[in-house]
C-alpha positions in Angstrom: 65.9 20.1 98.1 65.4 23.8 98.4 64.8 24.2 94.4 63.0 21.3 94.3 60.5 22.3 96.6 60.1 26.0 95.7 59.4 25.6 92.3 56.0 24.8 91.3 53.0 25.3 89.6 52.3 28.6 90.4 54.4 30.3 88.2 52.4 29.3 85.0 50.0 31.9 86.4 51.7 34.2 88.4 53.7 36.6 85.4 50.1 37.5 84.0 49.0 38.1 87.9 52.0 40.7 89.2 52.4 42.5 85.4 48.3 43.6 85.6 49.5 45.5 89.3 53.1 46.6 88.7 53.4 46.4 84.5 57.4 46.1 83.7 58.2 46.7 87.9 57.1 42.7 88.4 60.7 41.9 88.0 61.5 44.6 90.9 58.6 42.8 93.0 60.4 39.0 91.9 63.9 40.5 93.2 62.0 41.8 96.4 60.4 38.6 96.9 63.8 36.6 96.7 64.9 39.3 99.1 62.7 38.5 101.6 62.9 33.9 100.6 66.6 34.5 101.7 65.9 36.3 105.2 63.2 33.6 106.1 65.2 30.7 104.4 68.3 31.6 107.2 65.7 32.3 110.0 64.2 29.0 109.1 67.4 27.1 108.8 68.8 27.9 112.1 66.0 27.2 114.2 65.6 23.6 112.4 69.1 22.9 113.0 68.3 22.8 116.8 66.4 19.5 115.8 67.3 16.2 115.6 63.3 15.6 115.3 61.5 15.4 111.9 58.8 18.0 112.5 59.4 21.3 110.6 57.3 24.3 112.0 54.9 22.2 114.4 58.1 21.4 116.4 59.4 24.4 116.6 56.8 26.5 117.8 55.6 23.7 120.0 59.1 23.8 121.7 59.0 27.7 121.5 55.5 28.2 122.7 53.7 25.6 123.6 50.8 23.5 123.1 48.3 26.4 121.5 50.3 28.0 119.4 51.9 25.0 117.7 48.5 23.7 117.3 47.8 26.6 115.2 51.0 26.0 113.2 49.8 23.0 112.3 46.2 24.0 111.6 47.7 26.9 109.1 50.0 24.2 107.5 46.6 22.6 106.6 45.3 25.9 105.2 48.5 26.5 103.5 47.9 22.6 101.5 44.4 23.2 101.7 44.4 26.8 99.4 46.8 26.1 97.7 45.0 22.8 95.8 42.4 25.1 95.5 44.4 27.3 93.4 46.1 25.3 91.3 43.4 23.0 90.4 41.6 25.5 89.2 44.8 27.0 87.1 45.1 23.7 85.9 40.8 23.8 84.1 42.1 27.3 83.1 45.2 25.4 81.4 42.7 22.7 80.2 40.7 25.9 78.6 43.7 26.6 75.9 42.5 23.1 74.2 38.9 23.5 74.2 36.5 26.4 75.6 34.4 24.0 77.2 36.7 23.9 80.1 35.3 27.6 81.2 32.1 26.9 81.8 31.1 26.3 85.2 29.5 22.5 85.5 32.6 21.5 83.3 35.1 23.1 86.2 33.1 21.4 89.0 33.2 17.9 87.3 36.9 17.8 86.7 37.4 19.3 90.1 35.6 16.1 91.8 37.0 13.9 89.7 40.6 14.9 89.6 40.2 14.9 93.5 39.0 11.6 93.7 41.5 10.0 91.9 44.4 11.3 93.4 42.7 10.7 96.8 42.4 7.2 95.7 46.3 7.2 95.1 46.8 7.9 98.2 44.1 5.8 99.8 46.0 2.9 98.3 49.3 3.6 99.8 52.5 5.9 99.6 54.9 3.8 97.3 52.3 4.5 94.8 52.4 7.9 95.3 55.9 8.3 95.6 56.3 7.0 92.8 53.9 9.0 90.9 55.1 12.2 92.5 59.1 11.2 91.4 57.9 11.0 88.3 55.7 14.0 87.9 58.7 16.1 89.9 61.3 15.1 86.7 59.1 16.5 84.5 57.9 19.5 86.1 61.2 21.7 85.5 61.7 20.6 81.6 59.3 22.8 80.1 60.4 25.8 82.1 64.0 25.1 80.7 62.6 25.0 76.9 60.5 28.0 77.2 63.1 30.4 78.4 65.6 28.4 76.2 63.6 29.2 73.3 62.2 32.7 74.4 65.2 34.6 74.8 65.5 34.6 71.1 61.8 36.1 70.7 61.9 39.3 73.1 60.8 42.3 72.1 62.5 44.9 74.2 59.7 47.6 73.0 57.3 45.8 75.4 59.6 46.8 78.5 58.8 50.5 77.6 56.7 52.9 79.4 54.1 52.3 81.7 53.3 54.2 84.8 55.4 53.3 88.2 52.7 51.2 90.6 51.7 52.6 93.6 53.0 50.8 96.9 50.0 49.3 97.5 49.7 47.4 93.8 53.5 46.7 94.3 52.8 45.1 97.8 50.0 43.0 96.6 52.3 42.1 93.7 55.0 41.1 95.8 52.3 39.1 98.2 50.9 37.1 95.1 54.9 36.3 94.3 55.2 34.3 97.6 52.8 31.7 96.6 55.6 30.3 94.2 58.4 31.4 96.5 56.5 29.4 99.2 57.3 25.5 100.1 61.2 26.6 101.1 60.5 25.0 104.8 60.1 21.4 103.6 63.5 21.5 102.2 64.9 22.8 105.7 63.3 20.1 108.2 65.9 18.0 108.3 68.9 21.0 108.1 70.0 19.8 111.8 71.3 16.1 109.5 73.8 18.0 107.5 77.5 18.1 107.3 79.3 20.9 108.7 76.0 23.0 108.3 78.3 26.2 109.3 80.0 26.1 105.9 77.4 24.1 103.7 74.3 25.6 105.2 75.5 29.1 103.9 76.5 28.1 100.5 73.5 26.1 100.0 71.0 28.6 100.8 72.5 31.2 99.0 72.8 29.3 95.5 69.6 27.7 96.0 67.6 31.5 96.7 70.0 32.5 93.0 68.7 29.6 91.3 65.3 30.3 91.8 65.2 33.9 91.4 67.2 33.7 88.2 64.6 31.0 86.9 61.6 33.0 88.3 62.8 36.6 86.7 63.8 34.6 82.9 60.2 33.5 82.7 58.8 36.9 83.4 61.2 38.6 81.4 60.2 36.6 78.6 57.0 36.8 79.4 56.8 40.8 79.3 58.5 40.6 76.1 56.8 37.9 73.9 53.3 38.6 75.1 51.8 42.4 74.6 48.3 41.2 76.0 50.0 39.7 79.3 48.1 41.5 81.9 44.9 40.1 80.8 46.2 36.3 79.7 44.9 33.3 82.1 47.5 30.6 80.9 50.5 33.6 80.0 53.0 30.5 79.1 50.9 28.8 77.3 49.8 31.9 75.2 53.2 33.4 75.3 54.9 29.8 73.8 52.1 30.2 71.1 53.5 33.5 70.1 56.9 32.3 69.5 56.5 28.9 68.9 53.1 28.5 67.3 50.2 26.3 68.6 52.4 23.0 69.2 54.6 25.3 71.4 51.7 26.1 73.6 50.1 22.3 73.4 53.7 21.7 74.8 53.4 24.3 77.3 50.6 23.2 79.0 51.1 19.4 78.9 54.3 21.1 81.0 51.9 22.8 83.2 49.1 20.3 83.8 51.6 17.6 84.6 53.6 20.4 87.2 50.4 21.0 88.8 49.2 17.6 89.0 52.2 16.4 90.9 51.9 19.6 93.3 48.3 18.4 93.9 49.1 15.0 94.4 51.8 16.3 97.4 49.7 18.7 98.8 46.9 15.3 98.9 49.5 13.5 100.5 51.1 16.0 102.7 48.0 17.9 104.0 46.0 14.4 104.6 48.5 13.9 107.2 48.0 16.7 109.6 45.4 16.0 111.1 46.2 12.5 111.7 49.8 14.2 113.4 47.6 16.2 115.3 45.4 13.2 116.7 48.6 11.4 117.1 49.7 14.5 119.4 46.0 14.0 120.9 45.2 18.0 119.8 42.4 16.3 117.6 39.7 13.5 118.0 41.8 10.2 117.7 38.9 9.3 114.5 41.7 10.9 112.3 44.4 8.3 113.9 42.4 5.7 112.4 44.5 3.4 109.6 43.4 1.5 107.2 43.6 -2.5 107.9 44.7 -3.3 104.5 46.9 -0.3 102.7 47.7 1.0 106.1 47.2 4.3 104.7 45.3 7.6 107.4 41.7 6.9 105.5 39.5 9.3 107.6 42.5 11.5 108.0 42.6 11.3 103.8 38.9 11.4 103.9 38.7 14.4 105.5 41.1 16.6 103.9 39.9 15.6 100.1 36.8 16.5 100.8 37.7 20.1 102.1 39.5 20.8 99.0 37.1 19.7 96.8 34.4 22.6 98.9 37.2 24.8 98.7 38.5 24.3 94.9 34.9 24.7 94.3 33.1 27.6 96.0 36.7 30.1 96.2 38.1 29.9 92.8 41.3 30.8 91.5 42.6 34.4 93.1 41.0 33.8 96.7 42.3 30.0 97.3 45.4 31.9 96.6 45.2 34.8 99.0 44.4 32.4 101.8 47.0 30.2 101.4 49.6 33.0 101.4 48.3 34.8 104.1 48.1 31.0 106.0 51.9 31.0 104.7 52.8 34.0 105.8 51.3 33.9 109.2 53.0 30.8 109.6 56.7 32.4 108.4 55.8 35.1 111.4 55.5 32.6 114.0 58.9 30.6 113.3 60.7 34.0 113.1 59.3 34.7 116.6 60.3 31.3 117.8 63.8 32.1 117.3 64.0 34.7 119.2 62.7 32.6 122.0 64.3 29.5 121.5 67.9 31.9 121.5 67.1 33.0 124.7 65.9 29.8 126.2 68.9 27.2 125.0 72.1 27.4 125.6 74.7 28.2 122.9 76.1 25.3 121.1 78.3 24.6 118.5 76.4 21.5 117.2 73.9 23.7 115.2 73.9 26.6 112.7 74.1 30.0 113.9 73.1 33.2 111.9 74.7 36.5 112.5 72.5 38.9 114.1 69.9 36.3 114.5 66.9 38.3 116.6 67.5 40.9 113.9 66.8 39.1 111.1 63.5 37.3 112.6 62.6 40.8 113.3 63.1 41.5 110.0 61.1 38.2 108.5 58.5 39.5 110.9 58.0 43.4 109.9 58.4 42.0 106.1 55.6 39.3 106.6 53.1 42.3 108.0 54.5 44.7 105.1 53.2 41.6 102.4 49.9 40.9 104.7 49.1 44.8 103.9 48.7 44.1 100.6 45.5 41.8 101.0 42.4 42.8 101.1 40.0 42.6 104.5 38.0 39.7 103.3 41.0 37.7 102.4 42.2 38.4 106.3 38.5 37.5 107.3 38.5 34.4 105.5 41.9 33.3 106.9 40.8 34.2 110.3 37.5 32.4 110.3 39.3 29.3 109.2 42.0 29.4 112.0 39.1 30.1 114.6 37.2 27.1 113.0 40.3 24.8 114.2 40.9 26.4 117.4 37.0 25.6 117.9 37.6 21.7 116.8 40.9 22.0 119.5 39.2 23.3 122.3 35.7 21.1 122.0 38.6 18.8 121.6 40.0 19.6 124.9 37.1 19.9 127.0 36.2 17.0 125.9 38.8 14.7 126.6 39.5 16.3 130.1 35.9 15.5 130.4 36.1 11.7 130.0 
């Protein structure tokens, strides 16, 4: 579950991204960045284990900290959905570029954008076993073209391209390593419902540990082979795609980035489906207007909910482009990370020990550790990136406490 919902679409960007700030170090910055995954991953499976509930972070910190704070949990697992569609569907035009140039130019971006948008907001306005069945599908083939290009690739590296180059400064390296949690992000939705498994003592461990290998071991192969089939990395938009080209000629990069625009699709398509139904949990939990409870008579689907959230990722997708959408959503991420370690530390000291969930050794250390290594990554972003994350969590506290007022009001 873990693998499943860690790898994604942003690692058909992200090898171009970290190799223009840390040249041949990015595979120091991907180690760093499973480094950290595996501290959060064992914070974050302990304190779901001390939940029967389905509710992942919202839970937690609600139980933790109360009403406030969870509310702004689940307002930056919006953001996190929210940013995130804004970056990849704009990856995915810039994908859509290597078959035509006419994909670059700005009305062309905006059109597919809103149209894109609209139909996978009508997938979901028609119901979830549609979209499940979409999003099985898409999942299947998301991981098969990863497979073939570092299959393939390892036969074409040229180990000259892993020569010189000057060592990054700590503050390239951090913003390296900040840009690498976007595709180490979405480990938490594999761990909500940690507290249902067998003997978590001895499986929780195990699991963890070969899931945080996995995906490292994928994650580094791909920028390995990246460095070394593609010279002009640092500067490349769609590096698969262009790197596949090198070694396997033009139908190696048409298969590329089928690979990529069907991996991203089915990420947008979740992130449609999961992110439309925060709000309506957060009516439901009366911290919004009850509009976004509303369901729809026939599909019995969260339409204004739905409604809502499409139409904030198509402004967003739209007006921040590529690199911002994705410093907002990891800073959102991040944020988020910070607050869960904290809740441990809390929850340790407010419930008594039991054997029934999974215990980590030296648990307040290591959530002091997720937390200090969550500020480290946050100083790699730039002030307007903090701004813009900022002034999107005051917007929902806004919303929450006209909210408030307003229903102690009536």
């Amino acid at each position: 579950m873990i693998i499943n919902s860690v790898i994604g679409a942003g690692i058909f960007a992200l090898p171009a991204k970290v190799f223009a700030l840390s040249g041949t170090y990015s595979i120091l910055a991907f180690l760093v960045c499973a480094f950290v995954m595996m501290v959060l991953i064992l914070v974050f499976a302990e304190v779901s284990s001390r939940f029967e509930q389905t509710g992942g972070p919202y839970l937690y910190v609600h139980k933790a900290f109360g009403s406030i704070l969870a509310f702004v949990i689940g307002w930056l697992l919006m953001l996190t959905r929210l940013f995130s569609y804004a970056t990849l569907i704009n990856l995915m035009v810039l994908y859509l570029s290597f078959f035509s140039d006419s994909f670059n130019q700005p009305e062309v971006r905006v059109g597919m954008i809103l149209l894109i948008t609209a139909l996978i907001t009508y997938f979901n306005w028609i119901g979830i076993k549609n979209t499940a069945k979409v999003s099985n599908i898409l999942t299947i083939a998301k991981l098969f073209p990863l497979l073939v290009f570092i299959l393939v690739g390892l036969f074409f590296i040229d180990f000259e391209n892993f020569k010189g180059g000057p060592v990054p400064s700590l503050n390239d390296f951090s913003a390296a390593s900040l840009l690498l949690i976007f595709a180490f992000g979405g480990f938490e939705a594999g761990l909500v419902n940690s507290g249902e498994i067998v003997n978590p003592k001895k499986n929780l461990p195990f699991g963890l540990i070969t899931a945080a290998a996995v995906i490292a071991g994928i994650y580094i192969l791909i920028q390995v082979i990246s460095i070394g089939t593609l010279p002009d990395l640092a500067s490349s938009d769609k590096p698969l795609a262009d790197a596949a080209t090198g070694f396997m000629g033009w139908w190696g990069g048409v298969f590329i980035t089928i690979g990529a625009v069907i991996s991203i699709l089915g990420t947008l398509n979740v992130q449609i489906l999961s992110g439309s139904r925060l709000p309506f949990a957060l009516s439901e939990e009366d911290q919004l207007p009850k509009i976004f409870g509303k369901i729809h008579p026939k599909f019995a689907t969260p339409y204004i909910s739905l409604l809502f959230f499409s139409g904030l990722v198509a402004f967003v997708a739209i007006f921040w482009g590529f690199m911002n959408s994705l410093a907002v959503s990891v800073i959102s991420r991040l944020l988020l990370y910070a607050l869960v370690c904290a809740s441990l530390i809390k929850l340790r000291k407010n419930q008594p020990p039991s054997d029934k969930f999974f215990k980590i050794r030296y648990g307040n250390q290591m959530a002091i550790a997720g937390i200090l290594l969550t500020i480290w990554l946050l100083s790699g972003t730039q002030a307007e990136e903090i701004i813009d994350t900022f002034i999107w969590t005051g917007a929902g506290l806004v919303i929450f406490m006209i909210h408030s007022l307003t229903k102690k009001k009536g």
